[in-house]
N, C-alpha and C positions, 0 to 999 in steps of 0.2 A: 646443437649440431655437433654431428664426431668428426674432428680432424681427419684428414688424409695426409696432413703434410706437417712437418715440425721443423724451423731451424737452430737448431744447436750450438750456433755459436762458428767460430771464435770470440770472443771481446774483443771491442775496435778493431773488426774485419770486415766493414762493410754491411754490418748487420741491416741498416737503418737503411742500406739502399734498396736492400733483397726487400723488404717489409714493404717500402714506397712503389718499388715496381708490379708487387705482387698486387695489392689493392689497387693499383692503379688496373689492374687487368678484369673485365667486364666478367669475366667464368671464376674469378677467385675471392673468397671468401676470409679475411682476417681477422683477430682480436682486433676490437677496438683500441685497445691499449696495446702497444708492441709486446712488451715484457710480461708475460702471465708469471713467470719462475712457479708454474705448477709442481713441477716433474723434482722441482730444485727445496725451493721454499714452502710452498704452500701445500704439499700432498697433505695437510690433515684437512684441508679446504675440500675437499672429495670431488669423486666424480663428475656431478652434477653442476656443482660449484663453475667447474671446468668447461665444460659441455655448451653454459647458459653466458660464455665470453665470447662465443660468437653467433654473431645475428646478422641476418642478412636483408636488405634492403634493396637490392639489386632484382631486373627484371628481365635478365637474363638466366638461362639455366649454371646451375653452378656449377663445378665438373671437381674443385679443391676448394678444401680447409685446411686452412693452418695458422701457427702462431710463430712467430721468433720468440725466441730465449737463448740469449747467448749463455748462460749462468749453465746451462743443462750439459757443455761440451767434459767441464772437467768435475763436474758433479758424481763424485763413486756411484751416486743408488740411481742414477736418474737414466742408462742402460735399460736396466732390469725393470724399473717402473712403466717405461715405454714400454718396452716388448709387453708384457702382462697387459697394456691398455689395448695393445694393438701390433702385432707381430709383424705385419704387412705393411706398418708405417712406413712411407719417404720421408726421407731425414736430408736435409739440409746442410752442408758445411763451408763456412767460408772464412779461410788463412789468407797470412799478410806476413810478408817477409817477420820473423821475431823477434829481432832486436826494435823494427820498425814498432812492432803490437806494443812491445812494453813501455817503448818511447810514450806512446800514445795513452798506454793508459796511466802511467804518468802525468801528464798533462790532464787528462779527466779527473782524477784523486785530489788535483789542486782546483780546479774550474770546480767541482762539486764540494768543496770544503772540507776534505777529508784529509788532504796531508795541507796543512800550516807551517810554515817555519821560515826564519829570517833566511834563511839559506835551503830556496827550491831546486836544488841541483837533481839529476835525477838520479846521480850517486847517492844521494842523501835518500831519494825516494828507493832505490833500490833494499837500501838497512832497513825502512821504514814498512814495509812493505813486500813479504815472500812470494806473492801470488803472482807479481809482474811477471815473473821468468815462470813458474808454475804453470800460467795461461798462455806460455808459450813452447810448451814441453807437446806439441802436435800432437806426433807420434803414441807417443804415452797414452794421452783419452782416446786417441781414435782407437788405437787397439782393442780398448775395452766395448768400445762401441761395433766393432767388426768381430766378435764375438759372442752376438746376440743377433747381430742384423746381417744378411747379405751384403756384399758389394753394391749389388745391383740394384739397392736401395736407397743406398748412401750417393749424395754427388756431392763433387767438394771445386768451390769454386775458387781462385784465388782474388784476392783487392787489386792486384796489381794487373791479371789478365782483366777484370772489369773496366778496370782506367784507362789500358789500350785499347780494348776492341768490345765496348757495350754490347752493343743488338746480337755480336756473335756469342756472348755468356747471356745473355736473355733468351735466344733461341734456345741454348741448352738447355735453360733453368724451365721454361717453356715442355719442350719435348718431355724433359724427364717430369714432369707432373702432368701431363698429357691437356694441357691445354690449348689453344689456337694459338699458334706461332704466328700468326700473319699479324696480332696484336700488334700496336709500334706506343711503347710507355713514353712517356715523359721523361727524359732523363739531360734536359739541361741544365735542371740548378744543382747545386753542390748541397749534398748533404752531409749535418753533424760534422760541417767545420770545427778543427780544434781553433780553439782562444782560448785567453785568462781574462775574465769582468776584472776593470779596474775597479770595481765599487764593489766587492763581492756580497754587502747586503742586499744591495738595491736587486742584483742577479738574484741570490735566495729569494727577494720579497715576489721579484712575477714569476718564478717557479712555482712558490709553493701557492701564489694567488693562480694561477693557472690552475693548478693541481685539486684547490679548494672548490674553485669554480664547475670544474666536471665531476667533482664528488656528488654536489649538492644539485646536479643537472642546470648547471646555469651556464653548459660552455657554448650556447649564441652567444652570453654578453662577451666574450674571449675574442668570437666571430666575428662579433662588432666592433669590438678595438683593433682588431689586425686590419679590418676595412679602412679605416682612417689611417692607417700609417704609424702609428704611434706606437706602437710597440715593435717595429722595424727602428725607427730613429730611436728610439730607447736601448734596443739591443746594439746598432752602429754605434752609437757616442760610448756605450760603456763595453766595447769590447776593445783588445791590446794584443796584438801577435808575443804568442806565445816565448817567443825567441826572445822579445824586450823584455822578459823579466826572470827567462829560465837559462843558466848558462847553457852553453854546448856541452854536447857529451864527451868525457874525455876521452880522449884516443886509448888509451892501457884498458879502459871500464870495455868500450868497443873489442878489443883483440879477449877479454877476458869471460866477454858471452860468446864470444863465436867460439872459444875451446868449450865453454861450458854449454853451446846446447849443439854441437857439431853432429857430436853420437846421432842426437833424436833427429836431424835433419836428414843426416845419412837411414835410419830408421823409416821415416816417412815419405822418402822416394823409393823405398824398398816396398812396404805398403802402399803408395799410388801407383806403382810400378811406373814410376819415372825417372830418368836419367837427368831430367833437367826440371828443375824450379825454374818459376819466372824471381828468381832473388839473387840478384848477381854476385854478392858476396860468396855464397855456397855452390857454386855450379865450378 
């Protein structure tokens, strides 16, 4: 099947809701797996390769395709790869105040075992890690993206308008892929809560036992353990609010991204042609 629809990201914007609402919708069609990172990582995987990630089982007419990939927003070639797949593509964008983004994927780097260290400050993860503020540099990749694609093909949705007013960014996401707006999705549980596993093994072992289990097409037996509860009590006893183990950000680090990404913010209400973000720091 060929896409009509692609999200692009931001990192820790909301990604994981756009993906749950979309398949939750009877006329829309998704990767199986959220992340393809086609456009990003995988272009030697080809075409085909690409094409046979989405499959449909639904008995409704389909009217959208599409995948999330947050990875594809600040990827140099992944522009130019899109447009050559498909010129006419809608494109997906959804931002989240930037100091908020980088906080956040901070806290991911350490939940996914990537940054370690007796001292998880997020000062610390800043040194450790250039990409935090990179993936929060808006302006910058959308540019490059508004250079190959229309406006009018782009929507860009914020985390923070979704948290206040759902069904009214669902309508839009809705319209602008011309699907049934009178749909009404699911959207009362919380998705892709941030926390730190206190056992960070025990977290690895049902990741990648999850992960091993839909490789080798065994994820009923996944189906059958989430039935019984047990992999819900599993994940409550071994989860820790973030905050019990990460200090606060310090006040100087704060004043010293908002001079250091000011420009791109003033940049990126110039390109959304807004006067006003929903991120009350910058307004």
């Amino acid at each position: 099947m060929k896409p009509t629809f692609i999200g692009i990201g931001a990192q820790k914007c909301a990604s994981t809701w756009i993906y749950s609402v979309l398949k939750d919708h009877p006329e829309v069609v998704v990767s199986k797996k959220k992340e393809i990172d086609f456009f990003s990582y995988y272009y030697d995987h080809g075409i085909q390769w690409y094409e046979n990630q989405f499959q449909s089982d639904k008995n409704t007419i389909v009217k959208a395709i599409g995948e999330i990939s947050p990875s594809y927003l600040y990827h140099p070639q992944a522009p130019e790869r899109i447009y050559r797949y498909n010129p006419k593509i809608k494109l997906i964008i959804t931002l989240r105040e930037p100091i908020a983004r980088a906080y956040s994927n901070h806290l991911h780097e350490i939940r996914v075992d990537r940054f370690k260290s007796d001292e998880l400050s997020f000062e610390n993860g800043l040194k450790n890690n250039p990409m935090y503020l990179e993936q929060s540099l808006y302006a910058k990749h959308l540019e490059l993206w508004y250079q190959y694609f229309p406006k009018d093909n782009i929507l860009v949705l914020f985390q923070e308008e979704i948290k206040n007013s759902s069904m009214a960014q669902v309508t839009r996401l809705y319209k602008f892929l011309g699907i049934d707006k009178s749909h009404i999705p699911s959207l009362d549980k919380e998705v892709n809560k941030s926390y730190i596993p206190k056992l960070r093994w025990l977290n690895k072992t049902t990741i990648w036992g999850s992960n091993y289990l839909r490789k080798v097409r065994l994820g009923w037996i996944i189906t059958c353990v989430r039935a019984t509860g047990l992999m819900k009590l599993i994940h409550s006893v071994n989860r820790q609010k973030p905050s019990t183990v990460i200090p606060a950000m310090k006040a100087e680090t704060e004043q010293m991204l908002i001079e250091y990404l000011q420009q791109d913010v003033n940049h990126l209400k110039q390109l959304l042609e807004r006067k006003v973000l929903p991120w009350t720091r910058w307004n």
